[in-house]
C-alpha positions as CSV (number, residue, x, y, z in Angstrom):
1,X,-49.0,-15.1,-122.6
2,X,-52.6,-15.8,-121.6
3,X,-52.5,-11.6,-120.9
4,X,-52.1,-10.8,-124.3
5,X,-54.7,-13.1,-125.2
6,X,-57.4,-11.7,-123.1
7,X,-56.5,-8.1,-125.0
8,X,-56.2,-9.0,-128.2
9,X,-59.3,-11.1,-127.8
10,X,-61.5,-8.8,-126.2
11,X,-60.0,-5.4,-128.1
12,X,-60.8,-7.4,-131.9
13,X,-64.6,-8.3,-130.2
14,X,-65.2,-4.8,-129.9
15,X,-63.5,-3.7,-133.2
16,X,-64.8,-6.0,-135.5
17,X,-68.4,-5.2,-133.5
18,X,-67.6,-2.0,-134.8
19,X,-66.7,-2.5,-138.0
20,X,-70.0,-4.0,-138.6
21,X,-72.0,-1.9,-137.3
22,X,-70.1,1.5,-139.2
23,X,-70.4,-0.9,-142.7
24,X,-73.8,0.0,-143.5
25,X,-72.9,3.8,-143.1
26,X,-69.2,3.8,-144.1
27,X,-70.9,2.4,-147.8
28,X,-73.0,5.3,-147.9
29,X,-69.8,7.8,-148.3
30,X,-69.3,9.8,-151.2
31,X,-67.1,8.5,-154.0
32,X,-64.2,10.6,-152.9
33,X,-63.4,8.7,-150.0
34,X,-61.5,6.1,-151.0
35,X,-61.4,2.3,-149.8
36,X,-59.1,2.4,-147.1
37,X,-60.7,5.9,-145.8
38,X,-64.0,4.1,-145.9
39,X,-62.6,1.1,-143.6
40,X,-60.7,3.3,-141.6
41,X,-64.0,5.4,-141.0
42,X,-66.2,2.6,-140.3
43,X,-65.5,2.0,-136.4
44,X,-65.7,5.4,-135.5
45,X,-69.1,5.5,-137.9
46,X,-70.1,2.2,-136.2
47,X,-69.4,3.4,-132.4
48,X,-71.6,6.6,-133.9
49,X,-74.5,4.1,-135.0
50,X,-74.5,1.8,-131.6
51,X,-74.4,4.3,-129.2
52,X,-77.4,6.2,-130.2
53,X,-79.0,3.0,-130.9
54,X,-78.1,1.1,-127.4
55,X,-78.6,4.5,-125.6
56,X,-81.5,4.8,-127.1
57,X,-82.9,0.9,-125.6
58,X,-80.8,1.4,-122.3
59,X,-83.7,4.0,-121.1
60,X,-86.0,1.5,-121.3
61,X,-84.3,-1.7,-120.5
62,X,-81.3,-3.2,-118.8
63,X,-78.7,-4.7,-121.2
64,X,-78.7,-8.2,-120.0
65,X,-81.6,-8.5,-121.6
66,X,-81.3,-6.1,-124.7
67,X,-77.6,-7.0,-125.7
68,X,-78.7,-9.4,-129.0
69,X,-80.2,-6.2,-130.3
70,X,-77.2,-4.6,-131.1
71,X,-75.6,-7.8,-132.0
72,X,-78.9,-7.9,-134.8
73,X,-78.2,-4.2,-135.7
74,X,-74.4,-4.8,-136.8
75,X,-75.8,-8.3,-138.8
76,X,-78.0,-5.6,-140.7
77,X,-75.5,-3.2,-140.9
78,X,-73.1,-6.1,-143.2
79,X,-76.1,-6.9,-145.2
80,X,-77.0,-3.3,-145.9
81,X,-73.4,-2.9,-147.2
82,X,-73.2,-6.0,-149.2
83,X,-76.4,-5.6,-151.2
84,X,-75.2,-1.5,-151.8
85,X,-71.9,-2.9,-152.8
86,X,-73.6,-5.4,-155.1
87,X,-75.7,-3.0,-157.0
88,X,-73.0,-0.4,-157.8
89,X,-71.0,-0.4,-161.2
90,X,-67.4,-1.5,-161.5
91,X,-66.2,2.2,-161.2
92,X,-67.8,2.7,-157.8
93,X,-67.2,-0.9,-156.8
94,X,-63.3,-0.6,-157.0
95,X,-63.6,2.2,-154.7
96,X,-64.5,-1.2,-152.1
97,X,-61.2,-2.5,-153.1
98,X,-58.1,-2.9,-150.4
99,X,-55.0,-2.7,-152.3
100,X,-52.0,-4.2,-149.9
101,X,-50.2,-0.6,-149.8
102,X,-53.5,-0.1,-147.8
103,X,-53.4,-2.8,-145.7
104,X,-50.0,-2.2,-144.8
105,X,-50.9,1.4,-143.8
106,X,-53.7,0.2,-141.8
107,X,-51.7,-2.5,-139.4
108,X,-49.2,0.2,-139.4
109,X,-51.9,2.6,-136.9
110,X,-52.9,-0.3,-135.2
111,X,-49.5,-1.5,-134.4
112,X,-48.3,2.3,-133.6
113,X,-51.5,2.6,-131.1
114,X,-52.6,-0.5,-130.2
115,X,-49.1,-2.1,-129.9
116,X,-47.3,0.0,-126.8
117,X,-50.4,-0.1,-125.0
118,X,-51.0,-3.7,-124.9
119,X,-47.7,-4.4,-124.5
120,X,-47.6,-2.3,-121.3
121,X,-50.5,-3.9,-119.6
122,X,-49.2,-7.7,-120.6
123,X,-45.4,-6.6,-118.6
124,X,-48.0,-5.8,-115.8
125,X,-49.6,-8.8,-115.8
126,X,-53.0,-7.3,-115.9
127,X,-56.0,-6.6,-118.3
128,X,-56.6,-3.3,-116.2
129,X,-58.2,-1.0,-115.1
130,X,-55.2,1.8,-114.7
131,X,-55.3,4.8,-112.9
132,X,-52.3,7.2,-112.8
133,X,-53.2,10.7,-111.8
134,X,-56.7,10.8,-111.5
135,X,-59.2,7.8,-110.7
136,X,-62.6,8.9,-113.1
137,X,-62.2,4.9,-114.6
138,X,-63.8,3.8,-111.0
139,X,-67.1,6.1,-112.4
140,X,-66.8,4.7,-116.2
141,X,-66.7,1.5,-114.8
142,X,-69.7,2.1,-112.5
143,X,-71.8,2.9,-115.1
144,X,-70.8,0.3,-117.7
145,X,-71.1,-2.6,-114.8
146,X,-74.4,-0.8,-113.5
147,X,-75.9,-0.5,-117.3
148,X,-75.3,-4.1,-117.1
149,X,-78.5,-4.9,-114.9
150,X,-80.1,-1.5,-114.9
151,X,-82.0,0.6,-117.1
152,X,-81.0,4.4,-116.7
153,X,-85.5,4.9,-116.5
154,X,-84.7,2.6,-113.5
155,X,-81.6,3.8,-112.3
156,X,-82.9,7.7,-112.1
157,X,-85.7,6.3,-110.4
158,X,-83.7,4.3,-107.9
159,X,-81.8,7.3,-106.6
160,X,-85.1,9.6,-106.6
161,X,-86.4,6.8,-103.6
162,X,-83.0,6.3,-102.2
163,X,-83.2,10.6,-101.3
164,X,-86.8,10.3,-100.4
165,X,-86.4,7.5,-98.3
166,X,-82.9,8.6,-96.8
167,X,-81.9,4.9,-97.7
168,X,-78.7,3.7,-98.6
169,X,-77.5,1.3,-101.9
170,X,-76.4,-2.0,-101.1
171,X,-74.1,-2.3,-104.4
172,X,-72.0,0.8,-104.9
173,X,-72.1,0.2,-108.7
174,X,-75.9,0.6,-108.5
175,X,-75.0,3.9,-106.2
176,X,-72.8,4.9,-109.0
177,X,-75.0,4.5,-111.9
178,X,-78.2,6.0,-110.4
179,X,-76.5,9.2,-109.6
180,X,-75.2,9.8,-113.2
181,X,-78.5,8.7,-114.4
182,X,-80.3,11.7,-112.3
183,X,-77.7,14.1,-112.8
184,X,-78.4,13.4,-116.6
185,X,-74.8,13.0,-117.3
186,X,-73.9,11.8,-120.8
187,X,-73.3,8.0,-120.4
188,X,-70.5,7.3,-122.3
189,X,-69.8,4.0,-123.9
190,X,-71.7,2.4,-120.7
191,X,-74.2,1.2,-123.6
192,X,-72.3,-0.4,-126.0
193,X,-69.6,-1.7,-123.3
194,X,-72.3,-3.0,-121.3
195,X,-74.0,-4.7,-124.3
196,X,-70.9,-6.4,-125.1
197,X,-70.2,-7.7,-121.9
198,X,-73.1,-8.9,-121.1
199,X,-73.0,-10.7,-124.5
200,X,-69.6,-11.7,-123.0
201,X,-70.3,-12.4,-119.4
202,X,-67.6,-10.3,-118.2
203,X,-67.3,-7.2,-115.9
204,X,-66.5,-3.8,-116.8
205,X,-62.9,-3.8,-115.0
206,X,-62.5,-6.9,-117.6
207,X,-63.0,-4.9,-120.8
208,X,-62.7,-1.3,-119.9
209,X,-59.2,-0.9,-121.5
210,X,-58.9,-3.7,-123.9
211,X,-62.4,-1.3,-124.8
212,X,-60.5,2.0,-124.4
213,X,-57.5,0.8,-126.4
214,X,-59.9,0.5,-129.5
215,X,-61.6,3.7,-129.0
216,X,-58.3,5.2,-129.2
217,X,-57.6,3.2,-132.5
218,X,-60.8,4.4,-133.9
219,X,-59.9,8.1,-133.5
220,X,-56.7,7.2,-135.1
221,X,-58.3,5.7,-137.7
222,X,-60.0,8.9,-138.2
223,X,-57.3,10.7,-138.7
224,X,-55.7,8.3,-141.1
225,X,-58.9,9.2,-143.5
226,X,-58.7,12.9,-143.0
227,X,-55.0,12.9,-144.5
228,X,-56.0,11.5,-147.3
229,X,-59.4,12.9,-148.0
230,X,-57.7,16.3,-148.0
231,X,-54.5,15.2,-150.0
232,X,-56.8,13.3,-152.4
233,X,-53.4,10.3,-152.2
234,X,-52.7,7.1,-150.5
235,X,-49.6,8.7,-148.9
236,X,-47.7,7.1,-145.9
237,X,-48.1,10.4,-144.0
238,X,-52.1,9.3,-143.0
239,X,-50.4,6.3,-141.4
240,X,-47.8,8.6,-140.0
241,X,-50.8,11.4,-138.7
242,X,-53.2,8.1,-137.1
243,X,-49.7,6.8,-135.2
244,X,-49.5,10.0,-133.8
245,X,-52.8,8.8,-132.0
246,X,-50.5,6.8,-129.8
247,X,-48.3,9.9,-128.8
248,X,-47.8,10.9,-125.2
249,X,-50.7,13.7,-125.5
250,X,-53.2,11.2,-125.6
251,X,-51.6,8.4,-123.8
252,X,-51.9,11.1,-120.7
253,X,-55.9,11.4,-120.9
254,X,-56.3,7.3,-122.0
255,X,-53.9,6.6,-118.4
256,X,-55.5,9.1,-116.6
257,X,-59.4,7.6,-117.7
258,X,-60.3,10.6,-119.7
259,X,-63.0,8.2,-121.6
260,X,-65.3,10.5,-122.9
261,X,-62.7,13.2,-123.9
262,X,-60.8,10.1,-126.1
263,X,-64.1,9.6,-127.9
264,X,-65.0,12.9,-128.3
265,X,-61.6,13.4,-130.4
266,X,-62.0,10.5,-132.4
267,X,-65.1,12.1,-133.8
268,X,-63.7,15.3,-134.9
269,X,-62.3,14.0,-138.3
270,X,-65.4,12.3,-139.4
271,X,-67.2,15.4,-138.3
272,X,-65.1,17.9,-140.4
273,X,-64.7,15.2,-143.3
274,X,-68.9,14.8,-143.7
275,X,-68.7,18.5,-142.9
276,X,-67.0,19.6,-145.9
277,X,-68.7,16.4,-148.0
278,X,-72.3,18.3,-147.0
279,X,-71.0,21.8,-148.4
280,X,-69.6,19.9,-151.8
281,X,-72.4,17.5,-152.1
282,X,-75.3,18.3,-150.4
283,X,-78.3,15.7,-150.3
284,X,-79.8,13.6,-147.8
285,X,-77.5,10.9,-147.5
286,X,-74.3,13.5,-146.4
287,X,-76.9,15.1,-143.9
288,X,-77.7,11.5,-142.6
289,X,-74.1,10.7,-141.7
290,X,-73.3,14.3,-140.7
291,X,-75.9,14.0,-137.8
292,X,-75.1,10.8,-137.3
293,X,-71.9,11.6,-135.6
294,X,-73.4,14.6,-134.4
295,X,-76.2,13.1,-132.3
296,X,-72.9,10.7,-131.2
297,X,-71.0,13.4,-130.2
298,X,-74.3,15.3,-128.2
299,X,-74.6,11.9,-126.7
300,X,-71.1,11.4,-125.6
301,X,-69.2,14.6,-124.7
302,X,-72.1,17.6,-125.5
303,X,-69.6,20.0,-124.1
304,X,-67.4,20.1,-127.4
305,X,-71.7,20.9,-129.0
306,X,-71.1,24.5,-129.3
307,X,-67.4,24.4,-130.5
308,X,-69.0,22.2,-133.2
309,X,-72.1,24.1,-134.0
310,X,-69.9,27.6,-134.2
311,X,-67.6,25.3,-136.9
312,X,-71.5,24.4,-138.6
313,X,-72.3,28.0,-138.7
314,X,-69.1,29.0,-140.6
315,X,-69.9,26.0,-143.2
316,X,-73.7,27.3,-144.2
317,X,-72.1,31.0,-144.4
318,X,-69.4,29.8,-146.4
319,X,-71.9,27.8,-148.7
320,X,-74.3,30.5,-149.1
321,X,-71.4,32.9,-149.9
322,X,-69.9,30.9,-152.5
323,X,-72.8,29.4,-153.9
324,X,-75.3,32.8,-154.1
325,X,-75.3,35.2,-156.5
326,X,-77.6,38.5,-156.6
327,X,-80.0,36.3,-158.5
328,X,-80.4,33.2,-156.3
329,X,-79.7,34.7,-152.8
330,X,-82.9,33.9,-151.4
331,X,-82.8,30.0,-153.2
332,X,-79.6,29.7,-151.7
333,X,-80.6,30.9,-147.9
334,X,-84.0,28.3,-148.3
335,X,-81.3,25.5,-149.5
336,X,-79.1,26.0,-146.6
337,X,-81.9,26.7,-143.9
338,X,-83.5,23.4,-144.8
339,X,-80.4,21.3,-144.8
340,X,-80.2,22.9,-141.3
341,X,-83.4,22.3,-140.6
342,X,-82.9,18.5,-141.9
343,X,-79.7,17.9,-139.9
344,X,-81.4,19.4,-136.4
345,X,-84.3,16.9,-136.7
346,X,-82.1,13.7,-137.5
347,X,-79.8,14.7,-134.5
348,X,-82.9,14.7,-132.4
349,X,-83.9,11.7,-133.8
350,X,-80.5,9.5,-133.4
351,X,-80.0,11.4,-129.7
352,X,-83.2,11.2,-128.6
353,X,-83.6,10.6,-125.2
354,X,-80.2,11.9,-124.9
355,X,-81.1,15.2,-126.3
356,X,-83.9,15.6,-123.7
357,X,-81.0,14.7,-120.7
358,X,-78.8,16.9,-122.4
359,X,-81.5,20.3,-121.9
360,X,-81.5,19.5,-118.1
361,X,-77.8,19.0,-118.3
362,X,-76.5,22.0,-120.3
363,X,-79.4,24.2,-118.4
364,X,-76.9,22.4,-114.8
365,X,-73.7,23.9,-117.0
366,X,-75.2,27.1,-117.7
367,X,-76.3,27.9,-114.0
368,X,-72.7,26.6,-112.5
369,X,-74.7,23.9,-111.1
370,X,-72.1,21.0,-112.8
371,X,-68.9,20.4,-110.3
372,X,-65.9,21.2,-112.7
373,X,-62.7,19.8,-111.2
374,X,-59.8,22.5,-110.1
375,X,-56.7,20.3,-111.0
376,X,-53.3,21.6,-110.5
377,X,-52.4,22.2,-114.4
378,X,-50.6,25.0,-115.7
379,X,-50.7,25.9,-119.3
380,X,-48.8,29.2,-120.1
381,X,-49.1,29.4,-124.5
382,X,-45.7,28.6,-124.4
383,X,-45.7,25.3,-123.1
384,X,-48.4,24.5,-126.0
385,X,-46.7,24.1,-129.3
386,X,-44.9,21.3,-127.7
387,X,-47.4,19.7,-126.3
388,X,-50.0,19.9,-129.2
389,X,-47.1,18.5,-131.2
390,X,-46.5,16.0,-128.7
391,X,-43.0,16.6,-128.8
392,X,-43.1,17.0,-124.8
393,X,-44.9,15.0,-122.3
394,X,-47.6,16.6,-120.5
395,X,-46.6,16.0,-117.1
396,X,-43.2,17.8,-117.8
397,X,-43.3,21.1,-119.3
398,X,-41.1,23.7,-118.2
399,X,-41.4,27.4,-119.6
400,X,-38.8,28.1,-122.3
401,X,-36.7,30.4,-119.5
402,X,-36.0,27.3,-117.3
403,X,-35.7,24.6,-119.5
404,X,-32.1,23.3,-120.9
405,X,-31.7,23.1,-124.3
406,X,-32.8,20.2,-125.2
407,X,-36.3,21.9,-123.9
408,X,-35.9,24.8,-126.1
409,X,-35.1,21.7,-129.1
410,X,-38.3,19.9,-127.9
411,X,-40.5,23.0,-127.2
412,X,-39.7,25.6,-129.7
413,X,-37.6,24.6,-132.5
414,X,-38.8,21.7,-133.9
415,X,-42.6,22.8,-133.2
416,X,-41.3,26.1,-135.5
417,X,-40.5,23.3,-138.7
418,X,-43.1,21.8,-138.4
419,X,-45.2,24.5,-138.4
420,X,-43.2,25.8,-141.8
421,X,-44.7,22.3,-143.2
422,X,-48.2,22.9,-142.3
423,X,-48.1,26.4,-143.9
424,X,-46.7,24.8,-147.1
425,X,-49.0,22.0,-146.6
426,X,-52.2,24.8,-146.7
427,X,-51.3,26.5,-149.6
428,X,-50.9,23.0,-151.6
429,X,-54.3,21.8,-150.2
430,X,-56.4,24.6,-149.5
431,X,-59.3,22.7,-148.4
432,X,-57.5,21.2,-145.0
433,X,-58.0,25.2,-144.0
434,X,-61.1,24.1,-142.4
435,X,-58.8,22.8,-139.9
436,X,-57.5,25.2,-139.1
437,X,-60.9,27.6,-138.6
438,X,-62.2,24.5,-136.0
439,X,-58.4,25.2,-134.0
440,X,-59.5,28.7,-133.7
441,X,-62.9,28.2,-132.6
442,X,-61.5,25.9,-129.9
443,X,-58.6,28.4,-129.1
444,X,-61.1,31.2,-128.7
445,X,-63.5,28.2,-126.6
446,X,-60.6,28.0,-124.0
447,X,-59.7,31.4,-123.8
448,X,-63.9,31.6,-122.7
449,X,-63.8,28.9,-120.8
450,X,-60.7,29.8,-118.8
451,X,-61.8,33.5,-117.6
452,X,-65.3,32.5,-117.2
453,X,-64.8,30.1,-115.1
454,X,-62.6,32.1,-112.7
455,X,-59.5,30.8,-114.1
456,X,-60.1,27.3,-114.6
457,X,-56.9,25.4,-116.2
458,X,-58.9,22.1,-116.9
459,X,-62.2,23.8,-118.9
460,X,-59.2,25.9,-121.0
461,X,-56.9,21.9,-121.2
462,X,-60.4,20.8,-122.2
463,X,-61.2,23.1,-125.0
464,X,-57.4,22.6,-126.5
465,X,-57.7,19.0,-126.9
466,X,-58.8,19.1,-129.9
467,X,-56.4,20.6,-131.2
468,X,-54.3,17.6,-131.0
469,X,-55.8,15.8,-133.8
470,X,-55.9,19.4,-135.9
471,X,-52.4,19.5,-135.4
472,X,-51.3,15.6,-136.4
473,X,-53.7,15.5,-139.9
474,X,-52.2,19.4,-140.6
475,X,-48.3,18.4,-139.8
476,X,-49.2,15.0,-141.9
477,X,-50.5,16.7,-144.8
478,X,-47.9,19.6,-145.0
479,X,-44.9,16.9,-144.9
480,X,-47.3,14.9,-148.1
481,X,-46.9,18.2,-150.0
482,X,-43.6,18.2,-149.6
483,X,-43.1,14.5,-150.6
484,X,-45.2,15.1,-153.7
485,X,-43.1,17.1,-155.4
486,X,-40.8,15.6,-158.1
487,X,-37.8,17.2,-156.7
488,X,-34.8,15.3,-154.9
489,X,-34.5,17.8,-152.6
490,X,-37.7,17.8,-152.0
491,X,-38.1,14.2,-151.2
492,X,-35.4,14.7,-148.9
493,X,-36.2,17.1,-146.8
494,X,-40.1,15.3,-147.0
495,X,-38.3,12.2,-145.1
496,X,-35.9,14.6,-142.6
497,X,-39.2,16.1,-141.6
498,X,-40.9,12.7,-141.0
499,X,-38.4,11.4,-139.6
500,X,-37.8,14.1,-137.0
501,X,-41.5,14.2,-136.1
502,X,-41.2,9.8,-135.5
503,X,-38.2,10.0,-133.5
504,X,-39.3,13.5,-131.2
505,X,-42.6,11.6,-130.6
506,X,-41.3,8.3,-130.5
507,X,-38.8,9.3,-128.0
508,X,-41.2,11.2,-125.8
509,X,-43.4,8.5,-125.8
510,X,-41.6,5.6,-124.3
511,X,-40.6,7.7,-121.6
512,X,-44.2,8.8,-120.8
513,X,-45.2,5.3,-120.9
514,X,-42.1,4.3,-118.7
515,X,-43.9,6.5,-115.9
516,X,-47.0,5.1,-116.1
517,X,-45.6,1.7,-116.2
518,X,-44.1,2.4,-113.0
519,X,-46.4,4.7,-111.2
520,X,-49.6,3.7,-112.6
521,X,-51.8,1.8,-110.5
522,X,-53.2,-1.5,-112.2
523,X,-55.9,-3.7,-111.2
524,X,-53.5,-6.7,-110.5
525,X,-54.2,-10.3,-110.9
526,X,-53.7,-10.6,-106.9
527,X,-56.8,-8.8,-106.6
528,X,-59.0,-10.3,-108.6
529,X,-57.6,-13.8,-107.4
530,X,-58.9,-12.3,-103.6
531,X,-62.1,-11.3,-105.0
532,X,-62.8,-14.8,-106.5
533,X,-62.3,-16.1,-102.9
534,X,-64.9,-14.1,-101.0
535,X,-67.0,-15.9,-98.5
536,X,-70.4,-16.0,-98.8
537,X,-73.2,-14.3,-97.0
538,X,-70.9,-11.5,-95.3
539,X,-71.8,-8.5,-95.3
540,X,-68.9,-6.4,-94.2
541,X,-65.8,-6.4,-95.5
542,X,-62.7,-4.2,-94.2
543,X,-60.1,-3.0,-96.3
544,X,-56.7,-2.1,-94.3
545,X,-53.8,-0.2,-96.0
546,X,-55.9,1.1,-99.0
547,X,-55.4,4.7,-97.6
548,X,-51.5,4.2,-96.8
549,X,-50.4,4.6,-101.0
550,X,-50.6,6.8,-103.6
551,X,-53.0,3.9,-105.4
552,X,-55.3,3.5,-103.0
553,X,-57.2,6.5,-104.4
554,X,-58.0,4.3,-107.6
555,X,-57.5,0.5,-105.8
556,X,-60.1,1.6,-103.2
557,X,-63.3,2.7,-105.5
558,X,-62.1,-0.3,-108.1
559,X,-62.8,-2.8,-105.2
560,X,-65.5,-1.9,-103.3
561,X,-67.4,-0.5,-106.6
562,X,-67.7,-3.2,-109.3
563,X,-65.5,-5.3,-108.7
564,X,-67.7,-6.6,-106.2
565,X,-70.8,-6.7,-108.5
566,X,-71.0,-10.6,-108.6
567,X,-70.1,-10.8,-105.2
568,X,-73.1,-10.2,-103.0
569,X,-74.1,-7.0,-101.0
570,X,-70.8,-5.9,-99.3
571,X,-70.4,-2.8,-97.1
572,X,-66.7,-1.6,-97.6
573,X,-64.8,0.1,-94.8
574,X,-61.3,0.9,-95.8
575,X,-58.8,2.2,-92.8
576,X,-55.3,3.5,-93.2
């Protein structure tokens, strides 16, 4: 039992954290986003707001010592909110109110996410961290643990003297963290996580996936709000699109340590939703919150920057072609260029320091300089309905000509009705289009990135991802249409297409989390009950067996990397 405390414990620290901090912005929304949008929005909004704040402090200074200041940002944040919420009128301040339909919808994405997940770690007897395939948690957790004691000034500096001086680190988390830091690598949640656990006094490998699990829930979340922003109704289908955040499609990249890709989707709602809020209200406020989760996004994952400033470029044209006439052309183009304008400064601004790292880094990416991984994935376009749809697990996708039929059921059919309800869905709300114009840019991304990258599987998997989210909010809000129309039948074949969707997912899911359940590797309670026993004042510790398993790949670099942090200076030898 005292598992499932430890993740409930430490998953509400960081969402309630979050929730703070994302008030203050969350009550800046426009008045179309309704209550339960503007809650579900605010921890994504609030992750937004403390990274670009605690990146920002982290250049300068380690977070054991700067940790209260983000603690005092999110205690400004609720203050903010409360004296915004006090000055409105009744009209506006009932757009604060919760009703319990919304609540209900709300603990419904939390259970659907957070629920499976938690569950799997407590039948493991384990808080994590959990590698399956590939072991990139060992680096997340480097840099969180290193951020700890480390400022990332410091940290580059550290590794510039450990190459001049041909010197070696004596902590391998230090190691870890000054290499990302020179390599100007985008940092994650290493601020915020690092803040917290300082504020916490535990270790990275303590909170990584209590951390994660949230993260996940935020995205979801996210999704949740984008149903009913563009259905403009408190339909049960934006429960049913944020559950889908718990689907095997993105229970492969959170088991796999895919960190930054998980938060880089969980901010492609809010971006499209303050997109589309900028084109119908434009003023400072919907700029301020639009490069908010820009300079987030820059800070976190800039890879997904151009996909998202292509999608930016199609809003301005479509404002200035809608909004310009042969008499105020040139009033138009001035409007647009200086909301641009406004919007590129305030990204700088929030990013700051991680704007500059990002030049260096994208200038590495653009000369081939950045070491992509060549993973074994195959991705033909017909393997992809299924798996967008998460209707198939990623790590079994047979082609259409060698699958049973129950492949052909999973792969093709149903992926064909529920494509039937997001074309029905489109032509009821025409404004979720936008959608579907960010699914093509990111298509046409992979496509790019595949072929210029002499056929590289993971930059194309990379680009599709978001397409995942695209695909749950589109599915959610063509089976709402259907639902909304006063007709039996209708109704009917509304609840057959949701239900269909649940148990196809559902299904898929439990199996996928079955396999990682049992081939997984999880930081055990064995483990850290060894590490609590170390003796004092060695220096060299040897490892035998870590090489002889499958795990040893992620057991290895979890031990003799952070884990050890609080431990002393160890040198690690591992033998098979």
């Amino acid at each position: 039992m005292h598992i499932y405390v430890d993740l409930l414990a430490r998953e509400c620290v960081l969402l309630v954290v979050l929730v703070a901090l994302g008030a203050g912005p969350a009550v800046l929304l426009s008045e179309r986003i309704d209550a339960a949008s503007r809650a579900a929005l605010a921890p994504i909004l609030g992750f937004a707001l403390g990274t670009c704040f605690a990146t920002t402090v982290l250049e300068f200074a380690s977070a054991d010592r700067t940790y209260w200041l983000l603690i005092l940002l999110a205690l400004a944040s609720l203050i903010f909110a409360g004296w915004r919420m006090l000055r409105q009128d009744d009209v506006v301040h009932r757009s604060f109110h919760l009703s319990l339909r919304d609540v209900a919808q709300l603990l419904v994405v939390c259970i659907a996410v957070a629920g499976p997940l938690t569950y799997t770690f407590h039948t493991r007897h384990t808080v994590g961290p959990v590698a399956y395939t590939y072991t990139d948690v060992d680096n997340y957790i480097g840099e969180q643990d290193g951020a700890r004691t480390t400022s990332i000034g410091d940290a580059r500096q550290a590794w510039s003297h450990a190459q001049r001086t041909n010197t070696r680190f004596a902590d391998l988390t230090q190691w870890d963290w000054a290499f990302f830091a020179s390599f100007n690598a985008n940092p994650n949640m290493a601020a915020v996580s690092a803040d917290l656990n300082s504020l916490l006094g535990l270790g990275a490998t303590d909170t990584n996936s209590p951390f994660l699990i949230v993260l996940l829930l935020a995205g979801a979340f996210g999704a949740f709000a984008a149903v009913r922003y563009f259905t403009c109704s408190n339909t049960w289908m934006a429960a049913l699109a944020g559950a889908l955040f718990g689907g095997p499609m993105f229970l492969e990249l959170w088991f796999d340590g895919f960190e930054a890709a998980i938060m880089a989707l969980g901010l492609v709602m809010p971006f499209v939703i303050l997109g589309v809020e900028l084109l119908r209200s434009p003023g400072r406020t919907s700029i301020s919150l639009l490069a908010l989760v820009a300079a987030c996004l820059l800070i976190v994952y800039p890879v997904y920057v151009p996909v998202f400033s292509v999608m930016g470029a199609i809003f301005v044209i479509y404002y200035i072609a809608t909004h310009a006439g042969r008499a105020n052309l040139w009033s138009t183009v001035f409007k647009a260029a200086t909301a641009i304008a406004g919007l590129l400064i305030l990204v700088i601004i929030f990013a700051n320091i991680g704007f500059i790292h990002n030049l260096e880094y994208f200038q590495k990416l653009a000369n081939n300089e950045v070491p992509l991984p060549r993973v074994a994935f195959h991705l033909p376009v017909q393997v992809l309905p299924g798996w967008l749809l998460q209707t198939r697990e990623f790590w079994y996708l047979p082609t259409l000509s060698s699958g049973d039929a129950k492949q052909i059921l999973l792969a093709a059919l149903l992926p064909l009705v529920f494509l039937g309800f997001i074309v029905f869905g489109l032509r009821r709300h025409r404004l979720a289009s936008v959608l579907v114009a960010l699914g093509g840019i990111c298509s046409l991304a992979a496509v790019y990135a595949y072929t210029s990258r002499d056929h590289c599987t993971y930059c194309a998997e990379r680009e599709l991802l978001p397409l995942a989210p695209i695909v749950a909010v589109l599915v959610a809000v063509g089976l709402a249409a259907v639902l909304a129309i006063p007709r039996r039948w209708a109704r009917l074949l509304g609840v057959v297409g949701a239900t269909l969707l649940v148990v196809a997912v559902a299904q898929r899911t439990r199996i996928e989390l079955t396999r990682f359940a049992d081939g997984a590797y999880f930081l055990d309670s064995a483990n850290r009950s060894v590490l609590t026993h170390l003796p004092h004042g060695a220096k060299a510790i040897q490892l035998e067996g870590y090489g002889q398993a499958l795990s040893g790949q992620a057991e290895q670099p979890l031990w003799s990397s952070p884990a050890l942090m609080d431990t002393g200076d160890y040198t690690i030898m591992a033998f098979a």
